[in-house]
N, C-alpha and C positions, 0 to 999 in steps of 0.2 A: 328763692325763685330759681328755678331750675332756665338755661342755655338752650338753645333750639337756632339751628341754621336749616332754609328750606332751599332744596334744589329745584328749578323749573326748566322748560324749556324755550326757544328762542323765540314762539307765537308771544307764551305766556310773560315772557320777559320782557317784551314790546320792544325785542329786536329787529323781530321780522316775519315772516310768513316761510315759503318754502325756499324762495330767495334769500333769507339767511340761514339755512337748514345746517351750514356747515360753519359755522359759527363756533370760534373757540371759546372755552370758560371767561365770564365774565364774574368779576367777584365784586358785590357790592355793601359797602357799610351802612347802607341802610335799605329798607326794603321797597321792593319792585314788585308789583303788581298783584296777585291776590295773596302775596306773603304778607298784606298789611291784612287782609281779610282774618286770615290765620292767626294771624298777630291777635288780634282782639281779640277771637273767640277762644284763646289758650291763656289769656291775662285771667285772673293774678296770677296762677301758679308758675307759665312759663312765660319767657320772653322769644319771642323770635329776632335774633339779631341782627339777621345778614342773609340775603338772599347771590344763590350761585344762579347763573343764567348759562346755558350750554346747548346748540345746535345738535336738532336728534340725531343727523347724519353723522355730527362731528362724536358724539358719545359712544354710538353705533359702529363706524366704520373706523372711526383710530379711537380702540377704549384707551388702549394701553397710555397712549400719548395725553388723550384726556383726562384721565385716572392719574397722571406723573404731575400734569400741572394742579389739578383741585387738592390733591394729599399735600402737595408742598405748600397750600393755599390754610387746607383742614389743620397742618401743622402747627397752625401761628395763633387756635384759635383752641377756647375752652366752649365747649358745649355736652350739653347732656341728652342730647334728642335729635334724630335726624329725621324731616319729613322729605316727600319727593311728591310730585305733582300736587291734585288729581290727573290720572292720566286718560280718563274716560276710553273710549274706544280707539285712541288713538296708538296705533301700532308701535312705531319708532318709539312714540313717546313712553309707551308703555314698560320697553325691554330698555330703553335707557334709565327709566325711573328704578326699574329692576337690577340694572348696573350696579345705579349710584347706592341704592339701599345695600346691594350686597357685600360689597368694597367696604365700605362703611360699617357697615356690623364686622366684619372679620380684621378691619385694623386698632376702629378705636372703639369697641365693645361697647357702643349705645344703642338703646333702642331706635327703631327703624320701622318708619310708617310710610305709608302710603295709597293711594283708592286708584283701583281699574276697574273695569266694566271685566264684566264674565268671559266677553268674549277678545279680550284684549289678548295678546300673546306670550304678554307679559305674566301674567296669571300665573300661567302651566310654569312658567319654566321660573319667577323666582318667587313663588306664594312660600315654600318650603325654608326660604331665608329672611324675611320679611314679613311685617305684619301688613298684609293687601286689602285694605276694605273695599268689600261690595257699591262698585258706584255706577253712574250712570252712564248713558252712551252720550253723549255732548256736551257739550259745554253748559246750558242751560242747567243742570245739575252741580254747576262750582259749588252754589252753599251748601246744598246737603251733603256733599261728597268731602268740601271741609269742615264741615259742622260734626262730621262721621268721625272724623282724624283727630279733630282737636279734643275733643268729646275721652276718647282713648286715651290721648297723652296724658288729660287732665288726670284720668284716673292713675297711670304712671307717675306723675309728679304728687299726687296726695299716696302713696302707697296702700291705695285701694285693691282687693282682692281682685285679679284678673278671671274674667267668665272665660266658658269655652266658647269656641269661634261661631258657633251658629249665636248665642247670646250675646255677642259683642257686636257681629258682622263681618267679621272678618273670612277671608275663606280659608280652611282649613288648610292647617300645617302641616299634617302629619305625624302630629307629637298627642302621645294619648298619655293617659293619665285619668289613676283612680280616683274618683267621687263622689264621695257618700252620696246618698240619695236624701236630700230635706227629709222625706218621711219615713226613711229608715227601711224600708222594702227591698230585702234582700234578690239576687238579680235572680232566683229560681222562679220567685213569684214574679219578677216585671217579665220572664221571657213566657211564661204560662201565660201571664195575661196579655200579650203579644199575638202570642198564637193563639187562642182564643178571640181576639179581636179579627185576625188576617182569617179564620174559618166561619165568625160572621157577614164576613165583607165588610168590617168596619175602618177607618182609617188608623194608623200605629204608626208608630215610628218607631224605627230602629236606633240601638243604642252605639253600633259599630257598622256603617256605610264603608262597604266595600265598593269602590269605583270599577265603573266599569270599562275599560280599555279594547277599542276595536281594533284588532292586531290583524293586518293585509298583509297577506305573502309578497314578495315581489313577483312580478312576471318571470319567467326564463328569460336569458339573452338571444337575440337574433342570430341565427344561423347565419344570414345571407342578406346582409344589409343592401348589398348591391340590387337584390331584387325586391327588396320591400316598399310597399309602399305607406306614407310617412303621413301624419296630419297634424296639423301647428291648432293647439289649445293654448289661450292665452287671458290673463285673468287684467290687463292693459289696459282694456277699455277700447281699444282700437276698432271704432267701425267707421262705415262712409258717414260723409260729412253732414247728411240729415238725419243719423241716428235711426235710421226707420222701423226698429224695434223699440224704440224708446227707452232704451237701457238705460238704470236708474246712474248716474254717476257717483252714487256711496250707496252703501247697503241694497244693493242691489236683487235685484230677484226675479229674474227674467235671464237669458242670456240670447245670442245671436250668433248665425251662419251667415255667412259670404263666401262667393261664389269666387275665386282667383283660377279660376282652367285658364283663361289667359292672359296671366299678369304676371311678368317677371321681377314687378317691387309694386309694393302699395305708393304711388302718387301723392303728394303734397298738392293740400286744396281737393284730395278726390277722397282720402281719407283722416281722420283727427282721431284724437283720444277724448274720451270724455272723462275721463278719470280724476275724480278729484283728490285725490290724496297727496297728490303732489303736482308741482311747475308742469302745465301739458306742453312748452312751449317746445320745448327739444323734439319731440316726441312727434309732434305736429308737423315739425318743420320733417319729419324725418318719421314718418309711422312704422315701418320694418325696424326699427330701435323697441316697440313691442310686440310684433307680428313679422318673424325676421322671414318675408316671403323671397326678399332678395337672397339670402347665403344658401336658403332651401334649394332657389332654383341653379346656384353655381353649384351646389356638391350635386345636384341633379345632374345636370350638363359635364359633372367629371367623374359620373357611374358611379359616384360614393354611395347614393342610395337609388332605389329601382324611380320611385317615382314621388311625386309631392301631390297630395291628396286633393283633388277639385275644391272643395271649402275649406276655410278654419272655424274656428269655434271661439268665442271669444264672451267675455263678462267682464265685473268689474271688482277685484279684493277689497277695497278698501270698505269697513265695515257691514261688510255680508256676513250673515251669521253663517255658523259653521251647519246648523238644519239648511239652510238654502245652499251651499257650497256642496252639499252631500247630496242633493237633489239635482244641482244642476250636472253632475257628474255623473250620475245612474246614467240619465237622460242622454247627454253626449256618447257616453261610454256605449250605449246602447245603438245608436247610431253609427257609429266608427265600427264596432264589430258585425252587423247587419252588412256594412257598406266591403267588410273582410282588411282594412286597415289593419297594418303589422303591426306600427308602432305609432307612440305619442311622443313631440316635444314639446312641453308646458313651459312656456315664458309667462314669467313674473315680475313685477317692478318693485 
């Protein structure tokens, strides 16, 4: 029976919520929270031994320090499999699950599992070092997204033939590789019959997906920043207190304008965050922490920039699809240059 340790984060560990976000490694000898779920559904073949608990901020913002203590933790310990979350849509959680998987494959050459959602950001940047299964956007999705993971390792621990990643689920690696074809149909005849399908308008699939990459130039740099005038786009969440556009507080698809021609800071009690991805309580007490209308209007008042634009622009990141992100950004971008705006500064949390 093949060794399995899984890493979670500090929700999933029932540390804490975003109040324990920074949360050092916790090492536990026996397992915590749906590492027991896991557990079951990888019996017989594996065992899951030991669940790691680690705050997304603390993974995210000091890797190195958190990487120094789980390696010296990883050292003491035989395994043959490493999983990490599901990390569904959850951002932090996602590029930490990416972290851990990646560290872990390049010191102690195990396989390395783990499930995000497509739009996770984790994806893009460690699908290439890790096996990333196709999961859901919330939490509602725990079982099938470990029933996806455990399902795989099984076939790793019985030295079953591995499929390619659309056949498994997983999203593609980047690693190709020749495959016979079941019936033997050499690729002159599948690409005739391809094209032949794509001239009837029939549906085909392609046997080599090239991605497609939308590559934006930058702007030029400002000339004359003293005389430009400046507009704050901010993805925080920060509007007035009654939300009067009713912006979604996740996944969002809407966004809003507010009017600040005469406000030298956004007010406590006059405006809030509705953002849910993290503690709004900082944020609230203090809404220019994501709408910095205060530092806009001191470099204003010391000619650093010409002028700070009548409205901001504001939505909400946390689990907005990247279709809605690109929409709401035509849409703004279209209005700032109508209204002859120099420049943008985009505040994120």
């Amino acid at each position: 029976m093949l060794k399995a340790i899984h890493y979670i984060n500090q929700f999933f560990g029932q540390v804490g919520g975003e109040d324990a976000a920074d949360a050092k490694p916790i090492f536990h000898d026996d397992l915590v929270g749906c590492s027991m779920m896991l557990n079951q559904m990888v019996k017989p073949d594996i065992e899951v031994t030991n669940t790691i608990v680690c705050g997304d901020n603390y993974i995210t913002n000091h890797t190195d320090e958190a990487l120094k203590e789980i390696f010296a933790w990883l050292d003491t310990k035989k395994f043959d499999i490493f999983f990490a979350g599901p990390a569904f849509m959850a951002g932090r959680y996602g590029v930490g699950c990416g972290i851990m998987c990646k560290a872990v494959a390049e010191r102690y050459h195990v396989p390395v599992i783990t499930s995000m959602n497509e739009e996770n950001p984790g994806v893009e940047e460690y699908k290439s070092v890790c096996y990333i299964f196709k999961g859901g956007r919330k939490a509602t999705f725990m079982k099938d997204d470990v029933t996806a993971m455990a399902k795989f390792a099984k076939k790793i621990a019985k030295g079953e033939e591995l499929l390619p990643a659309a056949q498994e689920g997983y999203f593609p690696r980047g690693i190709r590789a020749e495959i016979p074809q079941p019936d033997g149909r050499i690729a002159a005849d599948r690409v005739i019959d391809m094209l032949l399908r794509k001239l009837k308008g029939e549906p085909f699939q392609t046997e080599l997906i090239i991605p497609k990459m939308e590559k934006i130039p930058p702007a030029p740099a400002l000339k004359d920043l003293a005389h430009a005038t400046i507009a704050l786009v901010s993805s925080s969440g920060v509007v007035p207190v009654d939300n009067p556009d009713r912006i979604q507080s996740a996944s969002a698809q809407k966004w809003g304008k507010y009017d600040i021609s005469k406000l030298d800071n956004l007010p406590e009690g006059v405006f809030k965050t509705i953002h849910a991805g993290f503690d709004p309580a900082a944020m609230c007490h203090i809404p220019d922490r994501g709408v910095p209308v205060d530092a806009m209007r001191y470099f204003e008042k010391q000619g650093k920039i010409g002028k700070l634009y009548d409205y901001y622009y504001v939505t909400v990141g946390t689990g907005t699809t990247q279709a809605f992100a690109a929409k709401f950004g035509k849409e703004i971008a279209a209005e700032l240059h109508a209204a002859k705006v120099d420049a943008v500064v985009l505040t994120a949390t």
